[in-house]
NUSETOR-987007 format. One line per 3 residues: number of its first residue (from 1); their letters; for each residue x negated, y negated, z negated of N, C-alpha, C. Coordinates in steps of 0.2 Angstrom, whole numbers. Example, Ala and Ser with C-alpha at 12.3 -4.5 7.8 and 13.67 -1.06 7.14 Angstrom:
BEGIN
1) as) -66/28/-39/-62/22/-39/-66/16/-39; -64/11/-35/-68/5/-36/-64/0/-39;
! end
This chain:
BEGIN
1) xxx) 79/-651/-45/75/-650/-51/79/-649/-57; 75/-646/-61/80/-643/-67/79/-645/-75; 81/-649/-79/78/-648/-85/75/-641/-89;
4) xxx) 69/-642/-95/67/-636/-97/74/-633/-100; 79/-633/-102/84/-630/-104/87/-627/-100; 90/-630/-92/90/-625/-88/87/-619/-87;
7) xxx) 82/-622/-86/77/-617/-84/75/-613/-87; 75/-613/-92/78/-609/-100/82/-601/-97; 88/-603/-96/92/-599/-95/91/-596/-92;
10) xxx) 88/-597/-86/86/-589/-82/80/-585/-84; 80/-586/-91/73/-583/-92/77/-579/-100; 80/-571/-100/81/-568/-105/79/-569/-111;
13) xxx) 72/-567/-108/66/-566/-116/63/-572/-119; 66/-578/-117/63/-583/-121/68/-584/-126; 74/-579/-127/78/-579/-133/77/-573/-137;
16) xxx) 71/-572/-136/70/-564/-142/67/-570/-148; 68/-566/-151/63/-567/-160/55/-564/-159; 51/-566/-163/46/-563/-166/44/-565/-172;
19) xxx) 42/-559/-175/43/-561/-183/48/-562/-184; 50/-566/-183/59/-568/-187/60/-575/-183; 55/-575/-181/52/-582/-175/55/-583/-169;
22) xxx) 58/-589/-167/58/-590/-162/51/-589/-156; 52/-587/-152/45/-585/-146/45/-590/-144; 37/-593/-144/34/-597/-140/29/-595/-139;
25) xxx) 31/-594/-132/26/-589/-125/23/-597/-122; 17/-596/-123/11/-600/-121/6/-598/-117; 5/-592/-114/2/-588/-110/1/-585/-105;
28) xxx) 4/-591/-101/5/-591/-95/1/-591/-90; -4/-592/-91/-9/-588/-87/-12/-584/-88; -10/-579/-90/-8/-572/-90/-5/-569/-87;
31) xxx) 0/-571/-88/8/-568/-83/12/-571/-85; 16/-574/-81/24/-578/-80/29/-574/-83; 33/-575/-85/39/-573/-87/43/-573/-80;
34) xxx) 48/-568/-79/53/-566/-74/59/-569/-75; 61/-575/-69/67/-574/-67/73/-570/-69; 78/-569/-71/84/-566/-71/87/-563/-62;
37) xxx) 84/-569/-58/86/-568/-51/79/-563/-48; 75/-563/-52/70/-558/-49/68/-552/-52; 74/-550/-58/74/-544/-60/79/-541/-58;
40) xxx) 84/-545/-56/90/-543/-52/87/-541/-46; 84/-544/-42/82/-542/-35/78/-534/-34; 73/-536/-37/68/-529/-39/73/-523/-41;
43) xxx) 77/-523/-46/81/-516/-49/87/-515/-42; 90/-521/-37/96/-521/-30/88/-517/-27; 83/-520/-25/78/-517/-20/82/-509/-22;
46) xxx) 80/-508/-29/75/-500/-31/83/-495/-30; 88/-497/-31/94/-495/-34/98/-493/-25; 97/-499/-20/102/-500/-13/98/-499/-8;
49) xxx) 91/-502/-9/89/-502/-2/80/-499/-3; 83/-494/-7/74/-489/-6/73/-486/-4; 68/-486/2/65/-483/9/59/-485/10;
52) xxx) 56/-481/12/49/-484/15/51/-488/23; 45/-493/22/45/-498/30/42/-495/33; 44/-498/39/39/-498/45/40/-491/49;
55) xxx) 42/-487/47/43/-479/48/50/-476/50; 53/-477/47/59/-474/50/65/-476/51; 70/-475/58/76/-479/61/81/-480/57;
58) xxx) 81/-476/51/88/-476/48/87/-485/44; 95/-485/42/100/-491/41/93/-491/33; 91/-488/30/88/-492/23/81/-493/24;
61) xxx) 78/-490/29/71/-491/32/71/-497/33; 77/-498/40/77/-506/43/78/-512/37; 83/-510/32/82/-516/29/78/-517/22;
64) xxx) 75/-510/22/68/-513/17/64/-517/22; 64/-515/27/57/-517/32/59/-526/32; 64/-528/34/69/-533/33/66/-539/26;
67) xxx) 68/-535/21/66/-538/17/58/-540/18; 54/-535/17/46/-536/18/44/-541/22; 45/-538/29/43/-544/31/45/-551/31;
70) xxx) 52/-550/28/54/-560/30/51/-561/22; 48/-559/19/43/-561/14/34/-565/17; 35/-561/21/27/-563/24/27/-570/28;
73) xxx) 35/-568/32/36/-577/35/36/-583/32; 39/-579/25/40/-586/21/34/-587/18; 30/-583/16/22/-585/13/19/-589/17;
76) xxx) 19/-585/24/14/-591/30/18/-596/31; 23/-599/28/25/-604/31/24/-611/22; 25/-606/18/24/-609/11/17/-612/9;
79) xxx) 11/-607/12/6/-612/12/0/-613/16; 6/-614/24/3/-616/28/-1/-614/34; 2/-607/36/-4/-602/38/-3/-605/46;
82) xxx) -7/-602/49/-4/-603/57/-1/-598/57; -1/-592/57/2/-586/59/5/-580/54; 10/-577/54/11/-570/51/5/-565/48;
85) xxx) 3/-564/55/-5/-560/56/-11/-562/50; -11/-567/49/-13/-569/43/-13/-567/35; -8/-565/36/-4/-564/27/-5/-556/25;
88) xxx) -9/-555/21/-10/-549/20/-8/-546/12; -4/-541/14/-1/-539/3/-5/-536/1; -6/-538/-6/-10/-534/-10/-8/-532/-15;
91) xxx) -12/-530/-19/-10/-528/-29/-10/-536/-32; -13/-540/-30/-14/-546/-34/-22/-546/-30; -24/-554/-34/-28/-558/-33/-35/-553/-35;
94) xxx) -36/-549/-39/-41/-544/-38/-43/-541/-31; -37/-538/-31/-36/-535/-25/-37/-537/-19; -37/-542/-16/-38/-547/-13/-44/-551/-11;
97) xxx) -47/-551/-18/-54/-552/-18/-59/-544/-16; -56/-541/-18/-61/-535/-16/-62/-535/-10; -54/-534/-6/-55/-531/-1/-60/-536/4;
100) xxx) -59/-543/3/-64/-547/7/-71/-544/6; -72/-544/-1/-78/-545/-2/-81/-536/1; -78/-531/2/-79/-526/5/-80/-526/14;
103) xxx) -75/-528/16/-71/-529/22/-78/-535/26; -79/-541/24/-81/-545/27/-89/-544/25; -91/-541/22/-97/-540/19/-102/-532/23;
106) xxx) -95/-529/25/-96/-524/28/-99/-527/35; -95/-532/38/-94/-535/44/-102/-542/45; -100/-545/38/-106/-549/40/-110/-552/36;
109) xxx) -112/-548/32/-118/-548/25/-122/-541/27; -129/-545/27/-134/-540/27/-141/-540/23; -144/-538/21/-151/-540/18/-153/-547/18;
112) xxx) -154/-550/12/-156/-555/10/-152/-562/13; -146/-560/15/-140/-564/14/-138/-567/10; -134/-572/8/-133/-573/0/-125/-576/1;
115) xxx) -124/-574/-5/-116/-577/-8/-114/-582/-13; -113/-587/-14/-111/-593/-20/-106/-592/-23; -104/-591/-30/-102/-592/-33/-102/-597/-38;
118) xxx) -97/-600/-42/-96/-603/-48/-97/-600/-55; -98/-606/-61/-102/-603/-68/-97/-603/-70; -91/-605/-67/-82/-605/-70/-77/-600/-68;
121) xxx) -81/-594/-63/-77/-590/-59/-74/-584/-64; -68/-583/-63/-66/-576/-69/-69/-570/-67; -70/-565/-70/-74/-559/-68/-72/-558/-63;
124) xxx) -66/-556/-59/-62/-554/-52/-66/-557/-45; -69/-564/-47/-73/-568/-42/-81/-567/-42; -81/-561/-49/-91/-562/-49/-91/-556/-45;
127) xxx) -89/-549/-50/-89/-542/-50/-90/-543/-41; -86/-543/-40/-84/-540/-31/-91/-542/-27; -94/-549/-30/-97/-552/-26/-105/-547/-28;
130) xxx) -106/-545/-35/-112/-541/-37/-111/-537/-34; -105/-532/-33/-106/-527/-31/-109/-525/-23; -104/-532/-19/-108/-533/-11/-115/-535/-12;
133) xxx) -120/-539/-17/-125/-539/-16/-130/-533/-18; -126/-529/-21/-130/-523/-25/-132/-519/-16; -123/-517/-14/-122/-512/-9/-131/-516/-2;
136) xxx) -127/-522/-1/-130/-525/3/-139/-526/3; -140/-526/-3/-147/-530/-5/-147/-539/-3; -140/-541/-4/-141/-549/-3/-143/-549/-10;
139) xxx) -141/-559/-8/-143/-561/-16/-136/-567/-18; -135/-566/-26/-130/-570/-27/-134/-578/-32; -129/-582/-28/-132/-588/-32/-128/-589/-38;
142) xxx) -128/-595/-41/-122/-599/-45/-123/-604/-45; -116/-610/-43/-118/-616/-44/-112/-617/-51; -119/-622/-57/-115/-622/-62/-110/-626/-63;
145) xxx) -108/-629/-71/-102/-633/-70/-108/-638/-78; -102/-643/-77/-108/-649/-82/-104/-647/-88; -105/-651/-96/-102/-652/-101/-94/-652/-102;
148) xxx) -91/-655/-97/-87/-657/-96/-82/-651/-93; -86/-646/-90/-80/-642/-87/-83/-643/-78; -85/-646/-76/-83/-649/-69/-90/-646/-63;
151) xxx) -88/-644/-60/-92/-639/-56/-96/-644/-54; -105/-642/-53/-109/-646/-49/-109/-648/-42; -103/-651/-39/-106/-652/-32/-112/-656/-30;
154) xxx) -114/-660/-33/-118/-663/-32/-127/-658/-30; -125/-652/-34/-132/-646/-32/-128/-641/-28; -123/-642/-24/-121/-636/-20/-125/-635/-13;
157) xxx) -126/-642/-10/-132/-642/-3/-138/-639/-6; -141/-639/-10/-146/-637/-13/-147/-629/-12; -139/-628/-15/-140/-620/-13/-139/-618/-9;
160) xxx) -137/-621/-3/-135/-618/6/-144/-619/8; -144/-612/10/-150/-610/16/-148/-608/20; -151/-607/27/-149/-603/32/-146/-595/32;
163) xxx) -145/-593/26/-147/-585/25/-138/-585/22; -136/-592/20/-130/-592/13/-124/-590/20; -122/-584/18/-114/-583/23/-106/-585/20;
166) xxx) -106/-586/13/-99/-588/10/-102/-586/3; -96/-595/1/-96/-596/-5/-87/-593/-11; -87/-593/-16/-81/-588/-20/-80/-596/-23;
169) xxx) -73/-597/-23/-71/-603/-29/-64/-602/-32; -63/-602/-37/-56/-602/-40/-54/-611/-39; -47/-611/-37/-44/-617/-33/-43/-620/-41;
172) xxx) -42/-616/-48/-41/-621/-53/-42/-615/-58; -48/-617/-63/-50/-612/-68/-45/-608/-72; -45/-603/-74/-41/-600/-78/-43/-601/-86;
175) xxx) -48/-604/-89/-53/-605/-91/-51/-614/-95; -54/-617/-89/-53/-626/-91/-47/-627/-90; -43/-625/-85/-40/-630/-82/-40/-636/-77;
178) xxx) -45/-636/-76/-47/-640/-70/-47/-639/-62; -44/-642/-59/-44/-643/-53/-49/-643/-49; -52/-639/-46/-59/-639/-42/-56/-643/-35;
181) xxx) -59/-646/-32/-61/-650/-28/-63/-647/-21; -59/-641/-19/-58/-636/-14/-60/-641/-7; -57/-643/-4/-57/-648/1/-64/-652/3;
184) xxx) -68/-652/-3/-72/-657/-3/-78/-651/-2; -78/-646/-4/-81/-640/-7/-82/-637/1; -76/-636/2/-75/-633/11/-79/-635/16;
187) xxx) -78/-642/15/-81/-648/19/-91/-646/20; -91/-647/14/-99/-646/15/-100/-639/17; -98/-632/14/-98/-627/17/-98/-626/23;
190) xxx) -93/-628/27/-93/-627/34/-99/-631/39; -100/-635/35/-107/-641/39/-112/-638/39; -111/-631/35/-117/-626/35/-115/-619/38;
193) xxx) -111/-621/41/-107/-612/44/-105/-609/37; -106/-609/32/-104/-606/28/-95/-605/26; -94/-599/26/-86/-599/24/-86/-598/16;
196) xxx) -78/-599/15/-76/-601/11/-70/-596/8; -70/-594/1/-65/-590/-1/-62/-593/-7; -56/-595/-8/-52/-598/-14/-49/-592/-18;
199) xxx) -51/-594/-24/-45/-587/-29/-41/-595/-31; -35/-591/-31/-29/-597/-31/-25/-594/-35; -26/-591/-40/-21/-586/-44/-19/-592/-48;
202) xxx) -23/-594/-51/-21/-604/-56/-17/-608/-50; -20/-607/-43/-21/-614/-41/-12/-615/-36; -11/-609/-35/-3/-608/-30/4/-610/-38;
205) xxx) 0/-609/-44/5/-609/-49/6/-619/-49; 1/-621/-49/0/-629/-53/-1/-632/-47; -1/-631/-41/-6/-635/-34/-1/-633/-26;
208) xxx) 1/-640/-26/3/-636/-20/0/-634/-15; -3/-631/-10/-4/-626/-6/-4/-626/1; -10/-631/5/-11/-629/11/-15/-627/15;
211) xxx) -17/-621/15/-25/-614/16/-29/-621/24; -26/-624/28/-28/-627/29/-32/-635/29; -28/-639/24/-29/-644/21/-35/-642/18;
214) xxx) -34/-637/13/-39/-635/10/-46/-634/12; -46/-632/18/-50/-627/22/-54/-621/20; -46/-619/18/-48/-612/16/-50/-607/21;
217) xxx) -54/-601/20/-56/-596/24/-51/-589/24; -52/-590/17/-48/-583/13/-46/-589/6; -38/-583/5/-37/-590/-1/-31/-582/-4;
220) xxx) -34/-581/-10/-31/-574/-12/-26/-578/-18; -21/-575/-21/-16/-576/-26/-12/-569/-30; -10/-571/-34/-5/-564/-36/3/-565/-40;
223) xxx) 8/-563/-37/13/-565/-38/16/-565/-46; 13/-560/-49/16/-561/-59/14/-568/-61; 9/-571/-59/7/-577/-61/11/-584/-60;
226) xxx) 14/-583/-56/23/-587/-52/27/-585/-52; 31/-579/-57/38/-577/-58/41/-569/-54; 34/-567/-52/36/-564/-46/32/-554/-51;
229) xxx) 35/-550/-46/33/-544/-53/27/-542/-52; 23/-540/-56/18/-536/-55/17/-533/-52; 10/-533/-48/8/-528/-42/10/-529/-37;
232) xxx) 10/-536/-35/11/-539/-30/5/-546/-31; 3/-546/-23/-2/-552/-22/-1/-553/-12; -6/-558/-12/-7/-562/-6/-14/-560/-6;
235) xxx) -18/-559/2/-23/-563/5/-21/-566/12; -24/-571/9/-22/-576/16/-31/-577/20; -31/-574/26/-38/-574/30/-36/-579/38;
238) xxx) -40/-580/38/-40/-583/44/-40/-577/50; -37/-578/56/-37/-574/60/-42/-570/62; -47/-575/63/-53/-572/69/-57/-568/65;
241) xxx) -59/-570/57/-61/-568/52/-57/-561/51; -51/-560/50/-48/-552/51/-50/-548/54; -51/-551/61/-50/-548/66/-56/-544/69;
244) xxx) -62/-546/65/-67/-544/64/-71/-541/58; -68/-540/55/-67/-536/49/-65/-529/49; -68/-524/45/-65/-519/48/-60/-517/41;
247) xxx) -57/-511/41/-51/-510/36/-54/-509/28; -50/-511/26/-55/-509/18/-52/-502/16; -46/-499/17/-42/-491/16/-41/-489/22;
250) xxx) -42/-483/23/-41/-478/27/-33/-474/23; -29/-473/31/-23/-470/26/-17/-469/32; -12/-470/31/-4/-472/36/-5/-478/36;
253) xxx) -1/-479/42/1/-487/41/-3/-492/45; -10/-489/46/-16/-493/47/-20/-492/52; -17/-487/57/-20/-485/62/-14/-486/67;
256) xxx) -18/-485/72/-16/-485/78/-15/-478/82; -21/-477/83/-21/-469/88/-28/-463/81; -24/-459/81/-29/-451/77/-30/-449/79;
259) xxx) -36/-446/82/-39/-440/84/-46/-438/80; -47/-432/80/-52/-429/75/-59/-434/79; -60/-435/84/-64/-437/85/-66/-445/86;
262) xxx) -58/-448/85/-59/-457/84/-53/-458/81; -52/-465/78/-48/-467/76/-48/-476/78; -40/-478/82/-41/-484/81/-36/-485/79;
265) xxx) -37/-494/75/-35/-496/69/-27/-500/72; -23/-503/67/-16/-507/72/-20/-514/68; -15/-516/72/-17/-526/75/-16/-528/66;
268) xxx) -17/-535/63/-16/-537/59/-9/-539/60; -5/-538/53/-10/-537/46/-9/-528/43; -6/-525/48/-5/-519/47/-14/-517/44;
271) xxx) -16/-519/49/-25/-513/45/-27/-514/40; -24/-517/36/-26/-519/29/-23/-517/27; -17/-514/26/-12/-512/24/-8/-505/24;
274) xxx) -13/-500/22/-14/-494/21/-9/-492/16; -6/-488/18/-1/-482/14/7/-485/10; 8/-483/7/15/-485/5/16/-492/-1;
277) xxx) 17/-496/2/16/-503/0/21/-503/-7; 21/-509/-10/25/-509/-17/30/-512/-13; 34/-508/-8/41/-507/-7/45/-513/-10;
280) xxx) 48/-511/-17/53/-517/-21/51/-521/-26; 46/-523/-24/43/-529/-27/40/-534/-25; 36/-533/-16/33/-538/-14/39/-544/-12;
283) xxx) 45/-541/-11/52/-546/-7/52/-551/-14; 49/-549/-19/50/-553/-24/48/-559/-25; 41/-562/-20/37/-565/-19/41/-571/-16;
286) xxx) 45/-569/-11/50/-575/-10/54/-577/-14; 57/-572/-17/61/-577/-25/58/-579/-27; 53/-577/-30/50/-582/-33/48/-589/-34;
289) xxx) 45/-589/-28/41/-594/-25/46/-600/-22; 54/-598/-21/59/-602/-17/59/-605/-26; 63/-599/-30/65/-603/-38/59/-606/-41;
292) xxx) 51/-607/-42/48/-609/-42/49/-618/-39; 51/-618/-33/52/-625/-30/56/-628/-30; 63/-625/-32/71/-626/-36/71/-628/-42;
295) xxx) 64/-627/-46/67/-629/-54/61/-634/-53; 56/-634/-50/51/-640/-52/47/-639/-59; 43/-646/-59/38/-646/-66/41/-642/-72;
298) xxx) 48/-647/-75/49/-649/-79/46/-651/-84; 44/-652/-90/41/-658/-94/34/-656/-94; 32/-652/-89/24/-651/-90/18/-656/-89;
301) xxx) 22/-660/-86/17/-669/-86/15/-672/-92; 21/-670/-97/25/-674/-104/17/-670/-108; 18/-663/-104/16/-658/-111/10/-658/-112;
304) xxx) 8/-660/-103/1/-659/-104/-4/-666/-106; -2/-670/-105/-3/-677/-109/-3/-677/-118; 3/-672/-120/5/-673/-127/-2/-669/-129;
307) xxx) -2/-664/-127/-7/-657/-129/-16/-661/-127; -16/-662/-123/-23/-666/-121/-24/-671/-126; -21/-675/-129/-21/-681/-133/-21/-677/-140;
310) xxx) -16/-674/-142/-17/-669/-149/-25/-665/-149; -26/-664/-145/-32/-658/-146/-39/-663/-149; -39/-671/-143/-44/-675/-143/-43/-678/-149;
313) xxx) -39/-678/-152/-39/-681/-158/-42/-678/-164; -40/-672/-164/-42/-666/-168/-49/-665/-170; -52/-669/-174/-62/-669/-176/-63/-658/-176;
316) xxx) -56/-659/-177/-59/-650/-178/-59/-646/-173; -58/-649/-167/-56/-643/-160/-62/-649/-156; -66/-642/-153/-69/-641/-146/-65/-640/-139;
319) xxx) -63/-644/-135/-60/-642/-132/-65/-641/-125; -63/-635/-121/-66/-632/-114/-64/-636/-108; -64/-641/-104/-64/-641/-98/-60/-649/-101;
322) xxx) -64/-655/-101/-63/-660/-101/-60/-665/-97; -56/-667/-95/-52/-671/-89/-56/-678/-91; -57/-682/-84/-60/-687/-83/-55/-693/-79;
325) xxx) -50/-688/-77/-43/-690/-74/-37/-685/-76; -32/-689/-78/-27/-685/-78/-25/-679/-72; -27/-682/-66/-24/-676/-63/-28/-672/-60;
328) xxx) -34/-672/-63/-39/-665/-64/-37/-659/-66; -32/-660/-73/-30/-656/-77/-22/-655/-76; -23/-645/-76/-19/-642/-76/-16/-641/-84;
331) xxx) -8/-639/-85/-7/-638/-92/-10/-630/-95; -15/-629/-94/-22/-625/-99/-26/-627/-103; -26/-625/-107/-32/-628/-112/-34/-623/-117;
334) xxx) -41/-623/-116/-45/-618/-117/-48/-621/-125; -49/-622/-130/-53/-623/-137/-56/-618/-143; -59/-622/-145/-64/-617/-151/-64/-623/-158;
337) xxx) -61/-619/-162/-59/-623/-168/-64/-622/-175; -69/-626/-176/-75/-627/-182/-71/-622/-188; -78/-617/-188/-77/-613/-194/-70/-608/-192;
340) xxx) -67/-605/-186/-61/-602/-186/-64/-598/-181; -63/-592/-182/-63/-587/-177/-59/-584/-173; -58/-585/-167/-52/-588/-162/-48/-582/-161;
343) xxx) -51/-576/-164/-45/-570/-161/-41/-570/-170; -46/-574/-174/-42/-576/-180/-35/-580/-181; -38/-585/-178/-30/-592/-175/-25/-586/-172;
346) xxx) -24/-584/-167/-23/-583/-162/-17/-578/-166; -19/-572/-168/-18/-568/-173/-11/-571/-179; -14/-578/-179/-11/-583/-187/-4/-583/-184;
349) xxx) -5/-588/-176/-3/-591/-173/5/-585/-171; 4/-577/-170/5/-573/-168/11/-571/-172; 11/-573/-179/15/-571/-184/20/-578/-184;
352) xxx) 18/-584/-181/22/-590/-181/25/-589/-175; 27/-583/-173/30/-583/-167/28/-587/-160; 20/-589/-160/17/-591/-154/12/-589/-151;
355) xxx) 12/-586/-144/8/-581/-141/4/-587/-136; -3/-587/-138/-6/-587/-134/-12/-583/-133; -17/-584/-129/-22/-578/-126/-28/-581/-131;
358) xxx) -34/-577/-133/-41/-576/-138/-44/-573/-134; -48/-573/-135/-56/-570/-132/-59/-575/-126; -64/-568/-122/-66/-571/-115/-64/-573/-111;
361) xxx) -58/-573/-109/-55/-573/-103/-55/-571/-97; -59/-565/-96/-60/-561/-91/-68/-569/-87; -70/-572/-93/-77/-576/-90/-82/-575/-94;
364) xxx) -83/-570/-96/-90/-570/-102/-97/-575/-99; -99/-576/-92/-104/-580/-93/-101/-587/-94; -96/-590/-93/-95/-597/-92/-94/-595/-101;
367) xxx) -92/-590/-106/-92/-590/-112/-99/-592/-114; -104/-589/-111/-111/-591/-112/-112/-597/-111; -112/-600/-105/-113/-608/-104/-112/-612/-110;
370) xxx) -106/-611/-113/-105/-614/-117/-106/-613/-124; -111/-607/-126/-114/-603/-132/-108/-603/-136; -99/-599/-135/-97/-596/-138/-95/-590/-135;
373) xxx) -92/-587/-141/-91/-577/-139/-83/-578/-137; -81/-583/-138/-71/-581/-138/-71/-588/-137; -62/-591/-135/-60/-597/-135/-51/-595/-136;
376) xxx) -47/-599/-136/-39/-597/-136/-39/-602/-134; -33/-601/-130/-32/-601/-124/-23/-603/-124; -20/-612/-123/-13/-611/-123/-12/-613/-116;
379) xxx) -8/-609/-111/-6/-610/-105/1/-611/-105; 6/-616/-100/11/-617/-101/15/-614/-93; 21/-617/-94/24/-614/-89/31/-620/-87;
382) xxx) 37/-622/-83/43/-624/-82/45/-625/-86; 48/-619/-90/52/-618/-96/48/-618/-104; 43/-620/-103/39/-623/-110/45/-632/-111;
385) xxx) 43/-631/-118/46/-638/-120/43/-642/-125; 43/-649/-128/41/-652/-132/41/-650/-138; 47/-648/-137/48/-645/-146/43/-640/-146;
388) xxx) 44/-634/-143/37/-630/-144/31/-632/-145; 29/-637/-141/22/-641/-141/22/-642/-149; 25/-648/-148/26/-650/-155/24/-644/-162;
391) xxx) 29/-639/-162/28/-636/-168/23/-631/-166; 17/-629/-159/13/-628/-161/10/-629/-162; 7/-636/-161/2/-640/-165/2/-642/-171;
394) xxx) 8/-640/-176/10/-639/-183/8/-633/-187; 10/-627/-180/7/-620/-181/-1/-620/-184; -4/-623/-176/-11/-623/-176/-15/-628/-183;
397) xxx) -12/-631/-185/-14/-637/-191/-15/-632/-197; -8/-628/-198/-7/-623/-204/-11/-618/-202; -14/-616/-199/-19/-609/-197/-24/-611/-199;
400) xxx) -26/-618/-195/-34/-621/-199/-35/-622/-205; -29/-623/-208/-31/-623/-217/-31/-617/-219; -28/-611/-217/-28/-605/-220/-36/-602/-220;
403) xx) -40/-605/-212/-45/-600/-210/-52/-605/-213; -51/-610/-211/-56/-616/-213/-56/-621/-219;
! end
């Protein structure tokens, strides 16, 4: 484990200026800041060993292929898969949700079937699921969340009828902060045949990860979220459920035998995995994920204690997603501060050289839930530090007297 100063180090751009400002990147759930060792990897991929996989004998074919897949080994073994066949690459956590909700929906949603969702779900987790019940003529539920942030299990049996096929949950809101209760979730689910789908884009960052333990069905994630590049993601499906899904792209790579008159498809996870894959950037996902486990928390226990206790203090801040337990809560925290317009602060905060996120959050209805248009949004990371906490809470004190 590494202190925040180490871990510092492998991160260039947390030495730039803004304004004339030290940066404090607070926006991390957004997207991670990149490793030194995984901008080095991606530019050796692009630079030594750039070839398409799967495809051809020569020496750079072999070791891009090399790479890739000892990527997907180390995935199924990082959060528990039983098998390779399992591991399926995406664009990200979007992408991932689609193609379920495409693929599985094709397979086994039919009229007046239904899907459950959450009032805390990011758009990524509703869209896909309206557009299978438009396509299907099923119907979508919503189980809400209380005051506090906390999703209603206690009216989740309520919503299971015989018709319900699978329910959509985010492992940990992007939004609150809050740790959902996936295991527990799963548990009733399946007492009703109903499957189960995790968005883990939060939850692989803050939670350690076992698609089993969990009793995940499908458990989607995206690598910029953990240090890893952009346009890169995981689905993790259970076997049987693949296997009987049919391909979400038509393309190379994804079939078996062509003929004008049939086509069959190759074994998982190639059929899902249509056309020329993001080459030098998915092997990233193993750096990542390895540096990720070599540098540990760092003072994010400190921070998110220090920040949860500043906020609660504050008569002026509403804060989103309430912890009832310490270890509900993730270091996110989503607030609306009386008399101040959040892309206002955000803006203030933007010129004290502290980036964090304003608006909906890619949640407009859980925005409704709680009858506001915006919230801001500080997400932390490894290499966050006290002193940042600290002076932006000095930030945010000096914004409010500017605005209110």
């Amino acid at each position: 484990m590494m202190s925040p100063q180490e871990i510092r180090s492998h991160f260039s751009i947390l030495s730039r200026k803004v304004y004339g400002k030290d940066l404090v990147y607070f926006d991390n759930a957004a997207t991670s800041q990149r490793p030194e060792v995984v901008l080095k990897q991606q530019l050796t991929l692009s630079q030594e060993v750039n070839a398409n996989i799967h495809r051809a004998v020569h020496r750079l074919a072999q070791e891009a292929t090399q790479e890739y897949e000892a990527t997907r080994d180390y995935i199924k073994d990082y959060i528990g898969a039983d098998s390779r066949e399992e591991i399926v690459f995406t664009s990200g956590t979007t992408a991932s949700i689609n193609l379920v909700a495409f693929s599985f929906g094709e397979a086994f949603i039919g009229k007046g079937d239904e899907i459950i969702v959450t009032e805390a779900e990011h758009h990524s987790n509703i869209v896909p699921w309206q557009m299978l019940c438009q396509r299907k003529g099923a119907v979508l539920k919503v189980l809400p969340v209380d005051e506090d942030g906390y999703l209603r299990i206690d009216l989740l049996e309520s919503l299971i009828t015989p018709k319900t096929r699978l329910m959509a949950v985010s492992h940990l809101s992007n939004v609150l902060g809050l740790v959902n209760p996936v295991a527990k979730i799963a548990q009733i689910c399946h007492s009703h045949g109903v499957k189960i789908l995790v968005d883990g884009a939060q939850g692989v960052v803050h939670q350690e990860v076992n698609v089993k333990n969990l009793g995940a069905d499908f458990y989607a994630f995206s690598g910029h979220k953990i240090f890893a590049a952009t346009g890169t993601g995981v689905l993790y499906g259970k076997k049987e459920l693949l296997d009987a899904m049919p391909p979400f792209m038509g393309g190379g790579e994804m079939i078996q035998t062509v003929s004008f008159e049939k086509t069959t498809y190759a074994p998982l996870p190639a059929k899902f995995e249509a056309g020329t894959q993001n080459i030098n950037s998915v092997p990233t996902l193993k750096t990542a994920l390895e540096f990720a486990k070599e540098i540990g928390q760092g003072e994010l226990p400190a921070l998110t204690e220090y920040l949860l206790d500043s906020f609660r203090k504050d008569p002026r801040i509403r804060l989103f997603g309430n912890p009832r337990n310490k270890e509900d809560k993730a270091p996110v925290f989503s607030f609306a501060m009386q008399g101040a317009h959040h892309e206002d602060l955000a803006l203030i905060l933007d010129k004290m050289g502290v980036a964090v996120r304003s608006g909906q959050m890619c949640a407009e209805p859980l925005m409704d839930r709680f009858g506001v248009t915006g919230m801001v949004r500080v997400s932390l990371a490894p290499y966050n530090t006290m002193t940042e906490a600290e002076y932006f809470i000095k930030c945010l004190d000096r914004a409010a007297k500017m605005l209110v």
